[in-house]
C-alpha positions in Angstrom: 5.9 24.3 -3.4 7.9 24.5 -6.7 11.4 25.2 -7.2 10.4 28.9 -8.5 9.1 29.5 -5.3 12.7 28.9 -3.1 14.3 31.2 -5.3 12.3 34.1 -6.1 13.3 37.4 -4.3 12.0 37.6 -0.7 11.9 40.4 2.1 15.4 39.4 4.1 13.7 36.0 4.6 16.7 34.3 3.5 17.1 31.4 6.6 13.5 30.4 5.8 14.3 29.9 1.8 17.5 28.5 2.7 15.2 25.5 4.9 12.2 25.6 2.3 15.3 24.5 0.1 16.7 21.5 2.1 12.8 20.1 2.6 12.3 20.6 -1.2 15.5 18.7 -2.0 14.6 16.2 0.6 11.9 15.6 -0.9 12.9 15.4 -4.6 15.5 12.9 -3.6 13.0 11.0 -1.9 11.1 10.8 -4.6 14.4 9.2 -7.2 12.9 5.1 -7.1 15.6 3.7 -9.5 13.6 0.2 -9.3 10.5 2.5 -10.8 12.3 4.0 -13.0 14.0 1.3 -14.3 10.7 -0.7 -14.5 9.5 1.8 -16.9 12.2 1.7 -18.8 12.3 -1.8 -20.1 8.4 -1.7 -20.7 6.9 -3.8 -17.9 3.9 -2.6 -16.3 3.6 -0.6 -12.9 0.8 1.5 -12.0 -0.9 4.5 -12.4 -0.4 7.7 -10.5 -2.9 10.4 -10.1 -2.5 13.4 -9.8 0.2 14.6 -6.5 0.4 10.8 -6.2 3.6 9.9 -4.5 6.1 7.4 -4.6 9.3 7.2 -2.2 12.7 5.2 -3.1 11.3 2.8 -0.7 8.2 2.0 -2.8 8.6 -1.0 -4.8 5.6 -1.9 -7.1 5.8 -5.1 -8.7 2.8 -6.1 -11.4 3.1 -9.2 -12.8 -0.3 -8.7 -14.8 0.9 -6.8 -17.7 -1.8 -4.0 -17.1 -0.4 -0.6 -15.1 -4.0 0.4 -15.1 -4.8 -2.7 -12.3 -2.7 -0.8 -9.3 -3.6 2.8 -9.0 -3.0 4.9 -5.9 -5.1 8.0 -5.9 -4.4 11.8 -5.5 -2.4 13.3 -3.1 -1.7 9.5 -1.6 2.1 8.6 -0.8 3.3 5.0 -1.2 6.8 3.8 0.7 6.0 0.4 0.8 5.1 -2.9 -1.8 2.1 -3.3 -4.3 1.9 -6.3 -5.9 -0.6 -8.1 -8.3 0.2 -12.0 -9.2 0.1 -13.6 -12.9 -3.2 -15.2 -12.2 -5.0 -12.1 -11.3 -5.3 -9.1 -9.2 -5.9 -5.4 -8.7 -5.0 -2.5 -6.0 -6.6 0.8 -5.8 -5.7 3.0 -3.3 -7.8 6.2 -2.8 -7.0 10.0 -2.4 -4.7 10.9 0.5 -3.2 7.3 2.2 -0.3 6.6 2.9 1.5 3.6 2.9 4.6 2.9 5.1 8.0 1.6 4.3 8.3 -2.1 4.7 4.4 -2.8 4.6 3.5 -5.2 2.0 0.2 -5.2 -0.3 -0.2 -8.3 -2.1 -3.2 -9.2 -4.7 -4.8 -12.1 -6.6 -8.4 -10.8 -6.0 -8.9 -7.3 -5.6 -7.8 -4.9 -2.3 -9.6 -1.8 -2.6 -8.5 1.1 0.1 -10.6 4.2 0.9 -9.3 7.5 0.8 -7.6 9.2 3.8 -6.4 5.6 5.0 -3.3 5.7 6.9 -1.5 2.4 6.7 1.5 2.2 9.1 4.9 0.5 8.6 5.3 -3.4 8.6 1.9 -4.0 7.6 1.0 -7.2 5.7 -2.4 -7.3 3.3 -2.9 -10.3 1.5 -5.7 -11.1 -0.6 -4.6 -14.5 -1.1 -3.2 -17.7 0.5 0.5 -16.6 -0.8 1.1 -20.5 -1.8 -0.9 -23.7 -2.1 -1.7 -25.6 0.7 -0.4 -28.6 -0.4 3.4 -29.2 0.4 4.1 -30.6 -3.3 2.2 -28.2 -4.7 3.6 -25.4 -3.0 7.0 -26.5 -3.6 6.4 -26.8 -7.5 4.9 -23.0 -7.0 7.9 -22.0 -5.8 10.2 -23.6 -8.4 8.1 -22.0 -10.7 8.5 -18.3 -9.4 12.3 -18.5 -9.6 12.8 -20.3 -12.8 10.2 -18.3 -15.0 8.1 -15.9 -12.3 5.2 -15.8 -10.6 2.2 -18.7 -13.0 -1.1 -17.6 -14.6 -2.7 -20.4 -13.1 -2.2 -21.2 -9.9 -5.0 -21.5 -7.2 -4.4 -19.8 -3.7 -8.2 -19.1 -2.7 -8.5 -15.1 -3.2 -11.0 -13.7 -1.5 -10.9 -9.3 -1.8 -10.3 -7.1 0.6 -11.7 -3.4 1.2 -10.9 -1.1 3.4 -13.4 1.8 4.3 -12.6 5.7 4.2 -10.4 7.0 7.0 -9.4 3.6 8.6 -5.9 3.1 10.5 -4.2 0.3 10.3 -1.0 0.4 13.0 2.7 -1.0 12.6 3.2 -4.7 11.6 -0.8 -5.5 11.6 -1.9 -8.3 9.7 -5.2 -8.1 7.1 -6.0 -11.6 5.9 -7.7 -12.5 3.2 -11.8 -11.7 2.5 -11.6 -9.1 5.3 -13.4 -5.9 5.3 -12.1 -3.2 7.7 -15.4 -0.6 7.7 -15.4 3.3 7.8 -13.0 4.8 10.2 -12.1 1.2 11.8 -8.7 1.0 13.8 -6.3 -1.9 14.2 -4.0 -1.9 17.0 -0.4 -2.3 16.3 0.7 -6.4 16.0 -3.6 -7.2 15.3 -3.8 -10.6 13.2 -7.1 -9.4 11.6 -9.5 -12.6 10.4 -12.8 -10.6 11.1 -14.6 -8.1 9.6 -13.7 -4.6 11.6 -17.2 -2.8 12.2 -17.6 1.1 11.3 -15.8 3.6 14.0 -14.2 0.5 16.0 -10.8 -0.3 17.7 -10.1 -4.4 17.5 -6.5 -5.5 18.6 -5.0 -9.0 19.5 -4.3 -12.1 18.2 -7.1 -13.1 16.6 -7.9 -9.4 16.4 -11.3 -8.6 19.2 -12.9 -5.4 19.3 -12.1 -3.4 22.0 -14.0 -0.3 22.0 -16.1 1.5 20.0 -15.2 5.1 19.2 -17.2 7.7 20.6 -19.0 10.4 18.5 -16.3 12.9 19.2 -13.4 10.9 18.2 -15.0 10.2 14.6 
């Protein structure tokens, strides 16, 4: 809907462009991510939108590789939560009409490739990577290294990439670890800790994640 639209002349249908209004201005505001913006602005890299791509004031993409081209969320998709790629390496592409919920938290050092229609709920982590070194002095020189000068080009923290098929779910605060494969229209329970590969058309929930039913052909 475009702003001509609200106010061109209609037949007495006033109350219903008076509401197409407040959900278009709704959504505009929505849409105002200062941090984006401001990202822009001062040159560093972000990502690249296709076309009806969408990106709340929640969204917050942070790209540490220099290259906007390495996160790109596909058409018609809607972003509210993180997407970030470290110094070292990385890459996110998110397919054509997914969304992403506020507070969930996309992390890469590898690769995370998502299908299109994938609904991802709020809360969820996705981390291609180990986050920090095992080691305890090595992990603590990691982090003294992200604060003083940001996130190093050559850190180890055994990626391993993770995809996720066409019309998967993934439900509130689920956890996707690293080298994991969720498969065509797979489903993860809300609170899952996912360390297995999800087959095609299958429910798995629970700590480590189990499969609990397969779908039947009606529900796929």
């Amino acid at each position: 809907m475009s702003a001509s639209d609200l106010t061109s002349a209609g037949g007495g249908h006033s109350t219903s462009r008076i509401a197409a209004l407040k959900r278009y201005c709704a959504h505009a505001l929505d849409g105002v991510n200062l941090h984006f913006i401001i990202q822009r602005l001062i040159g560093r890299a972000t990502c690249r939108l296709e076309e009806g791509a969408f990106i709340s004031h929640t969204a917050r993409i942070r790209n540490a590789s220099g290259d906007s081209s390495q996160i790109v969320i596909g058409a018609h998709s809607h972003v509210r939560g993180e997407l970030m790629i470290y110094a070292h390496g990385g890459r996110i592409s998110i397919g054509e009409w997914c969304y992403v919920g506020v507070g969930t938290r996309i992390w890469s050092g590898a690769s995370i490739d998502i299908g299109n229609r994938v609904l991802i709920s709020h809360s969820v982590n996705m981390f291609d990577n180990l986050t920090h070194p095992i080691s305890a002095s090595e992990r603590h020189a990691h982090h003294r290294r992200i604060s003083r000068t940001g996130h190093p080009n050559d850190v180890f923290l055994d990626d391993k990439p993770i995809r996720i098929g066409d019309d998967a779910w993934i439900g509130a605060c689920a956890i996707i670890t690293r080298g994991i494969t969720v498969a065509q229209g797979g489903i993860v329970a809300a609170g899952a800790v996912v360390t297995k590969d999800v087959p095609p058309y299958s429910i798995v929930a629970g700590n480590p994640a189990v499969v609990v039913r397969e779908l039947a052909p009606d529900e796929r």
